[in-house]
Every structure is written in structure tokens, then in C-alpha cells.
ROSE-4610 file (N, C-alpha, C; in Angstrom, 1 decimal, always signed):
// ROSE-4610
residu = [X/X/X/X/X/X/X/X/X/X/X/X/X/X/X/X/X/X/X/X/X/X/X/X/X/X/X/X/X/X/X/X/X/X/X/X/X/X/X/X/X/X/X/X/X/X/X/X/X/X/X/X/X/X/X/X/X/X/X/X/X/X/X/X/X/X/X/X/X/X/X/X/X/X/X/X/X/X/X/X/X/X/X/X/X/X/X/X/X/X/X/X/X/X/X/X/X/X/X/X/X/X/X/X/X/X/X/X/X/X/X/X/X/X/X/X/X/X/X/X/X/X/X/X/X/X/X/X/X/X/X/X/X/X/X/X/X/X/X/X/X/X/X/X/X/X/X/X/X/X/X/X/X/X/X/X/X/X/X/X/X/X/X/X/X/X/X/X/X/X/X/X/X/X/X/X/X/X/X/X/X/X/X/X/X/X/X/X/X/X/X/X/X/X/X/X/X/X/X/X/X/X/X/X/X/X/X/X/X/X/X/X/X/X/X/X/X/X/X/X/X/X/X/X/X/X/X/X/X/X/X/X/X/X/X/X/X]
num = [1/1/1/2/2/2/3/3/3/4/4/4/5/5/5/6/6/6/7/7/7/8/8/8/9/9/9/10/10/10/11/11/11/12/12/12/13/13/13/14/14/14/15/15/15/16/16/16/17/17/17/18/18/18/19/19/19/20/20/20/21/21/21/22/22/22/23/23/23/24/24/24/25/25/25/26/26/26/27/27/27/28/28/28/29/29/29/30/30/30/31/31/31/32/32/32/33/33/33/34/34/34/35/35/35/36/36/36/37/37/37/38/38/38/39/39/39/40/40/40/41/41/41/42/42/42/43/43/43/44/44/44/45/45/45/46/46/46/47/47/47/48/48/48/49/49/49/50/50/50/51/51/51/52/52/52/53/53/53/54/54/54/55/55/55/56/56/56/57/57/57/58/58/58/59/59/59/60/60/60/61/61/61/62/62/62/63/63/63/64/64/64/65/65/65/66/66/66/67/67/67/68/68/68/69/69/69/70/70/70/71/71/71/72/72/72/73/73/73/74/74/74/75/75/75/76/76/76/77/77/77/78/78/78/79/79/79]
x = [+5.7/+6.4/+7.0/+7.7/+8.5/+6.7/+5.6/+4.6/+4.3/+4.3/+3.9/+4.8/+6.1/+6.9/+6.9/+6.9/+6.7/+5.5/+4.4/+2.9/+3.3/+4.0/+4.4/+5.2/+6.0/+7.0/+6.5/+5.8/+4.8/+4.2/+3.3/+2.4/+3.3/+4.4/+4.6/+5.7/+6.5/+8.2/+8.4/+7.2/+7.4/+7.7/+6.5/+6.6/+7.7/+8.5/+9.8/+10.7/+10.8/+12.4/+13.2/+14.5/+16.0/+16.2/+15.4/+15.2/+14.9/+13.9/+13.4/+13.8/+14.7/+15.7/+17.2/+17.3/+18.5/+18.6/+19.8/+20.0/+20.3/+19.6/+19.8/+20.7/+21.2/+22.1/+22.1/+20.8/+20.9/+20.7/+21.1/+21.0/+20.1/+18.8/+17.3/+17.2/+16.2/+16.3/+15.3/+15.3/+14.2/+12.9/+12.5/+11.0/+10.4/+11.3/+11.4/+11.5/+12.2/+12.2/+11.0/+10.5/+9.2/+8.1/+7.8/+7.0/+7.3/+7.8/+8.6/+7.9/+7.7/+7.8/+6.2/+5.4/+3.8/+3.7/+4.2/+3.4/+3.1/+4.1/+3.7/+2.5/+2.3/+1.4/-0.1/+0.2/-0.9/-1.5/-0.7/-0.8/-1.4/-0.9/-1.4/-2.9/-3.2/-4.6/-5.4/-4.5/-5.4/-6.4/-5.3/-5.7/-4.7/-3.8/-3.4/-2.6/-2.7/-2.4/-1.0/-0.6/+0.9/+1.3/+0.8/+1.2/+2.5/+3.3/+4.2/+4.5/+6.6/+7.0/+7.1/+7.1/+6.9/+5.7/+4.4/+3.1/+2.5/+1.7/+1.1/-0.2/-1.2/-2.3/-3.5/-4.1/-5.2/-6.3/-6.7/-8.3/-8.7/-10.6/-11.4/-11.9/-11.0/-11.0/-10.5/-8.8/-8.1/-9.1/-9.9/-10.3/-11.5/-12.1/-13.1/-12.1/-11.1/-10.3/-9.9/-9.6/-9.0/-10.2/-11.2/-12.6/-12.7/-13.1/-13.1/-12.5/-11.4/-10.4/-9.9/-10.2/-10.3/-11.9/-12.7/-13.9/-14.1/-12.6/-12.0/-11.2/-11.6/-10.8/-9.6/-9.5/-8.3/-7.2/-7.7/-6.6/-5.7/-4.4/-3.8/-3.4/-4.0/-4.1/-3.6/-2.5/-2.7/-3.7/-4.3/-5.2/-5.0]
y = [+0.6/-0.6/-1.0/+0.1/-0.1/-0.6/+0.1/-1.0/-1.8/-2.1/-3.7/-4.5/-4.2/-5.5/-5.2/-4.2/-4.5/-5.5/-5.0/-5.6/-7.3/-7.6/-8.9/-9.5/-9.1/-9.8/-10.0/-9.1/-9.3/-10.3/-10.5/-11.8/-12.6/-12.5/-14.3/-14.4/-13.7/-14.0/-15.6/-16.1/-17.0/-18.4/-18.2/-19.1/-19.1/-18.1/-18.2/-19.1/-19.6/-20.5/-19.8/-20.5/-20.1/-19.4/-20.2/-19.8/-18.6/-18.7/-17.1/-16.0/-16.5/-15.2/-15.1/-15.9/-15.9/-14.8/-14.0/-12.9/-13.0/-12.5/-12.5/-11.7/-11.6/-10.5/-9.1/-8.9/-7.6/-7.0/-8.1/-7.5/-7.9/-7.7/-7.9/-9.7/-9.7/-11.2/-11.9/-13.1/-13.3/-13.2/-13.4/-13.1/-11.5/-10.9/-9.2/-9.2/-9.8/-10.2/-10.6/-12.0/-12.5/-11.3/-10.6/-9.6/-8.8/-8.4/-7.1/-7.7/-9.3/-9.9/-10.3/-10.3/-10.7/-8.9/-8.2/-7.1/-6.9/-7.1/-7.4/-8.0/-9.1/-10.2/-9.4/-8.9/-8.5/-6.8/-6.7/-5.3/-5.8/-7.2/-7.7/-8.2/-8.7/-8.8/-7.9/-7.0/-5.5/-5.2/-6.1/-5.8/-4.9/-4.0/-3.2/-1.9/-0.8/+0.0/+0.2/+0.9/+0.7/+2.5/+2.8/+4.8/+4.8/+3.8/+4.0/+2.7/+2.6/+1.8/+1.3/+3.0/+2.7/+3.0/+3.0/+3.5/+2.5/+1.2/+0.2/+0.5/+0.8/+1.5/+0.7/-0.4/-1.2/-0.5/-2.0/-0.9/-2.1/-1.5/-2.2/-3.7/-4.2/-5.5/-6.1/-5.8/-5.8/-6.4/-5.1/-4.7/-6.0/-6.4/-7.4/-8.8/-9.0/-10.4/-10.2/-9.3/-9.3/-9.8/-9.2/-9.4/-10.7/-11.2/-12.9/-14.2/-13.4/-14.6/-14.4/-13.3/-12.7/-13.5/-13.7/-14.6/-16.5/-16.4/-18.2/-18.4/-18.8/-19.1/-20.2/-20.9/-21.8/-20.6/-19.2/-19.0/-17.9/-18.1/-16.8/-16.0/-14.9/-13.5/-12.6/-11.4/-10.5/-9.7/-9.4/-8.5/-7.1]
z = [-5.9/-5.9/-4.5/-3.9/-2.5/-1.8/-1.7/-1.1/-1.0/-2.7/-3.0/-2.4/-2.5/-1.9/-0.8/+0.4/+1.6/+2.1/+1.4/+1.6/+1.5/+0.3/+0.1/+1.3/+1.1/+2.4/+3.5/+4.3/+5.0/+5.6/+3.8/+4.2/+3.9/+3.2/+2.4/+3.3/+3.8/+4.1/+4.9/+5.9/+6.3/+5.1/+4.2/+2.9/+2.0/+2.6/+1.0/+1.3/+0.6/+0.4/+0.2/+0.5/+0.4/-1.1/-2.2/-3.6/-3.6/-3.5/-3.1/-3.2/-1.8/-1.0/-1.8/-2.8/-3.3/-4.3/-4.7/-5.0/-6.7/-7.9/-9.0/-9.6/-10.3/-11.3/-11.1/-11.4/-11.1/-9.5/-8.2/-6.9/-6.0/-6.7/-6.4/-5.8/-4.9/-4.3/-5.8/-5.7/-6.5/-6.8/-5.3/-5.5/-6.2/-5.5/-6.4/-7.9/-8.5/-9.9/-10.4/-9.6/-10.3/-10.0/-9.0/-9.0/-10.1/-10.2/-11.3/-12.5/-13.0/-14.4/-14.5/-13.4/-13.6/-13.8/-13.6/-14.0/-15.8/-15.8/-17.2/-17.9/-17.0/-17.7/-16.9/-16.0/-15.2/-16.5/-16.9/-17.8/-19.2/-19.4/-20.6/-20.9/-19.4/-18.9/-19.0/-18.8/-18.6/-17.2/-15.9/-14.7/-14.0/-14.7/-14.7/-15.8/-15.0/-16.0/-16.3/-17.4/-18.0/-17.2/-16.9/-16.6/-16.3/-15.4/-14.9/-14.4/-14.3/-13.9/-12.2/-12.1/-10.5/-9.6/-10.4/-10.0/-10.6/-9.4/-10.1/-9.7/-11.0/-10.5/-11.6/-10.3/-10.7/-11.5/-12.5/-13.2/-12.6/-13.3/-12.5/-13.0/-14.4/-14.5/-13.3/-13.2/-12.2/-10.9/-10.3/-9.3/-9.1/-10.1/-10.2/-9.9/-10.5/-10.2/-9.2/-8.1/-7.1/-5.9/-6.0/-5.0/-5.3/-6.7/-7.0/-6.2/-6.3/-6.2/-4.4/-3.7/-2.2/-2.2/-2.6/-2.0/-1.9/-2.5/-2.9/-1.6/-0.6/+0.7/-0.3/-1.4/-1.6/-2.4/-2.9/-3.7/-2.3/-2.5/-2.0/-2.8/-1.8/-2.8/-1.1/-1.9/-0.4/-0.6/+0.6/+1.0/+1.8]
């Protein structure tokens, strides 16, 4: 998790808005929240596995949407 969001901020920090960066209830900025809440959906897909909350560990459905959508110069995806 502590990767994922570094990896994110990374690429995106120039893109975030003030929104963004604004701090939710429980501490966390928001964008950290909305990551936290696609995992879910990303689990639901079944482009990831449930093992753990703090081990996000891609299958190869996953792994096939990720090359996809990384060969679409329009979607952003980090790499």
C-alpha cells in the first residue's frame, strides 16, 4: 500500500487539486481514500486478489487489463 501511494503521487501529484489534497475524517488526504475504495471494486473484477489489506497482489485478469489499457496512449494508467 505505502508503494502504491508513493508510485501514485509521483505520477499524479502535479494533477491533484486542492480536493484532492484535502484531508477526510479519518486523516487520510482524499485521494488516499479513493485509492483505498477502487480496491474494492478492483477485487470485485477480480483484477485483484483479496489476501490482504495491506498486500495488493495483481492476478493475471488484472495483469491482462493493465498491458491493455498501458497500450491505449488516451487512458492514464501508472506504469
Amino acid at each position: 500500500m505505502t508503494d502504491l501511494e508513493a508510485e501514485f503521487l509521483r505520477e499524479m501529484e502535479p494533477n491533484l487539486r486542492a480536493g484532492d489534497r484535502s484531508c477526510m475524517a479519518s486523516g487520510r488526504e482524499r485521494w488516499q481514500v479513493m485509492i483505498r475504495r477502487a480496491r474494492k471494486h478492483m477485487i470485485k473484477e477480480g483484477w485483484l486478489s483479496a489476501k490482504s489489506s495491506k498486500l495488493w497482489e495483481i492476478t493475471a485478469a488484472g495483469r491482462q487489463v493493465s498491458e491493455k489499457q498501458a497500450e491505449d496512449p488516451k487512458n492514464h494508467v501508472l506504469r
